[in-house]
C-alpha positions in Angstrom: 1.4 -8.2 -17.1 0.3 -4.8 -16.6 -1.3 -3.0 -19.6 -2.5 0.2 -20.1 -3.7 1.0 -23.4 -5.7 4.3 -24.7 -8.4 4.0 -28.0 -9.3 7.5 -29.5 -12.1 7.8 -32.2 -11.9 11.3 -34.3 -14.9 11.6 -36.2 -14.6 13.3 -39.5 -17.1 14.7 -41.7 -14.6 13.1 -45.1 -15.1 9.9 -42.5 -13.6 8.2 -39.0 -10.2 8.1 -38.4 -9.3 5.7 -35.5 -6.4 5.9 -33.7 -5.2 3.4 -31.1 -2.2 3.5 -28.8 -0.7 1.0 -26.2 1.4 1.8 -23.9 3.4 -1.8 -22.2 4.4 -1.3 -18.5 4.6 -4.7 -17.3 8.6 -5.3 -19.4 9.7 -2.1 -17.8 8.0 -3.5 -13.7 9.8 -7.2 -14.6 12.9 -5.3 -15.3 12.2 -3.4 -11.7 11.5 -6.7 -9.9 15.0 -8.3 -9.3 16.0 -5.1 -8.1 13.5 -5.7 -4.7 16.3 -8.5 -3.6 19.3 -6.0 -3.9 17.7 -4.2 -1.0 19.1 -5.4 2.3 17.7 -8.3 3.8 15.5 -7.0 7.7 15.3 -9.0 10.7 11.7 -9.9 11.4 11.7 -7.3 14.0 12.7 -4.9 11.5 9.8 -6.4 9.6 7.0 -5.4 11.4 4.7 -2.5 10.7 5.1 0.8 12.9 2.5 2.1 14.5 2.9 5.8 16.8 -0.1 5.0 18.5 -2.6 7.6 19.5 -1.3 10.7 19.8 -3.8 13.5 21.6 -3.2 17.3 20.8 0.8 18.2 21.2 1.8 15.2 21.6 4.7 13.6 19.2 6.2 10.1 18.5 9.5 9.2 17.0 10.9 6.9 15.0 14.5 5.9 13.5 14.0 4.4 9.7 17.7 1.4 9.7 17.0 0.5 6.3 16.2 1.2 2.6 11.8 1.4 2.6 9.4 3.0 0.7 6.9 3.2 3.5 3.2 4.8 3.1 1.1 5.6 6.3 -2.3 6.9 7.2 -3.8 7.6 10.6 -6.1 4.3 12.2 -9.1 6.7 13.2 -9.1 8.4 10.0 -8.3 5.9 6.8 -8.2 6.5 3.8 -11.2 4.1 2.7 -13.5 6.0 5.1 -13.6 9.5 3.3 -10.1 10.4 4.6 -8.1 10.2 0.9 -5.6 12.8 1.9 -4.8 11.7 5.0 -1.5 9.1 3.9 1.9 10.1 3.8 5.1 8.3 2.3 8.5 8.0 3.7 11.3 7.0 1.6 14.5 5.7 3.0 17.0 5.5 0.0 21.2 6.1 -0.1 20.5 8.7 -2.7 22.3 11.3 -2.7 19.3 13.9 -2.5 17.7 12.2 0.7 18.0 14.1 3.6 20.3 12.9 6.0 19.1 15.1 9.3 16.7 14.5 11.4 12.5 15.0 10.0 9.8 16.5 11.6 5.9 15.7 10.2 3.4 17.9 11.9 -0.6 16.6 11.8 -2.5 19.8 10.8 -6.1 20.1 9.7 -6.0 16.1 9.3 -3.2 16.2 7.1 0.2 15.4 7.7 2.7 18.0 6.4 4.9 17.4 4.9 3.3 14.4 3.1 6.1 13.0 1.1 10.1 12.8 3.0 12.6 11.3 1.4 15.9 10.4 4.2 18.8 8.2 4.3 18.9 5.5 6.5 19.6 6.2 10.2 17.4 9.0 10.2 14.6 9.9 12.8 11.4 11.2 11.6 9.1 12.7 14.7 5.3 13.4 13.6 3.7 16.1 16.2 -0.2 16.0 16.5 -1.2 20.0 16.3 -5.0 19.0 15.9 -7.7 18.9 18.7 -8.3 15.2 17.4 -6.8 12.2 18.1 -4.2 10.6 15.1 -1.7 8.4 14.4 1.0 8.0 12.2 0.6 4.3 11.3 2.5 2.3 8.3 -0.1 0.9 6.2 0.5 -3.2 5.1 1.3 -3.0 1.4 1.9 -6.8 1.2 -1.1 -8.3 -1.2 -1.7 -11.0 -4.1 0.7 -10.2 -6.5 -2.4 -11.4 -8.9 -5.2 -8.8 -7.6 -6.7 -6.9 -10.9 -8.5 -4.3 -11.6 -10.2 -3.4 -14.5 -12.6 -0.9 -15.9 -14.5 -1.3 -19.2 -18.2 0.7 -19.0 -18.4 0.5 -22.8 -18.1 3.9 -23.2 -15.7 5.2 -26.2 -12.8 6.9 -25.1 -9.9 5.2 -22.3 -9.4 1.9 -21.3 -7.0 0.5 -18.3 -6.2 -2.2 -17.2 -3.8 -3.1 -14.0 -2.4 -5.7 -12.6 -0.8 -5.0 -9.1 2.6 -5.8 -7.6 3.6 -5.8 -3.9 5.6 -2.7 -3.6 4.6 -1.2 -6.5 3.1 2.2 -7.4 2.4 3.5 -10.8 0.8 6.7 -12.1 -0.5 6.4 -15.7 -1.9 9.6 -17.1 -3.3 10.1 -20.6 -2.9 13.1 -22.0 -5.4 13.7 -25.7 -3.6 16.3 -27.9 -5.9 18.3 -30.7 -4.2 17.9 -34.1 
């Protein structure tokens, strides 16, 4: 189940006032679950992860999206996990009405691919086009897992606690926001 909950302590001089509030994702993701089998069924070629390959300064690769994804990407020389956060992008391929149904281009500048986020409609072809002196790629990351991995965070310190339990497929912000009364 994923749980996120929030402990504040106000500190009065008449006395402490303790306020604790919890906040219950993981109804809300089982209610999301089922909704992962309405999506059409792929072909194991359709399956596999896409990869552009390197591509050296001005050069470009294309490639048509046939189905409903919610694909994230990074570039193989310069990952995330090795001091390149920024460098991922997401591509969305939904029948919604506001994706885009012409054709996308991402351009790679200053090791960043822009734009970051498209959303398109199946049928689509999205070309990325390497402007930097560097080699990159445009390659879908594997976002299979453990549906059991966990992370937690507890340092003792008074204030927020988290806790996560991760999905395949799925992405959650939580942000806590403390209001003065």
């Amino acid at each position: 189940m994923v749980r996120a909950s929030a402990e504040m302590n106000k500190s009065r001089k008449s006395g402490e006032n303790k306020t604790r509030t919890t906040v219950r994702l993981g109804a809300a993701l089982m209610l999301l679950l089922p909704l992962m089998f309405l999506l059409p069924s792929a072909s194991a070629k359709e399956m596999e992860l896409w990869d552009s390959g390197e591509l050296a300064q001005n050069e470009s690769w294309s490639h048509t999206f046939t189905m409903a994804s919610n694909d994230m990407y990074s570039c193989t020389p310069h990952p995330p996990h090795e001091g390149f956060p920024d460098f991922t992008g997401w591509v969305n391929v939904s029948d919604d009405s506001d994706a885009r149904a012409d054709d996308v281009t991402i351009y790679i500048d200053g090791f960043s691919y822009q734009p970051s986020t498209v959303k398109i409609q199946p049928g689509v072809t999205v070309t990325w086009v390497n402007n930097d002196s560097a080699v990159h790629t445009a390659t879908q990351m594997d976002m299979s897992g453990d549906m059991h991995d966990e992370h937690t965070q507890d340092d003792g310190i008074p204030g927020f606690a988290f806790g996560l339990a991760v999905a395949a497929i799925t992405a959650a912000s939580i942000v806590a926001t403390r209001k003065e009364r």
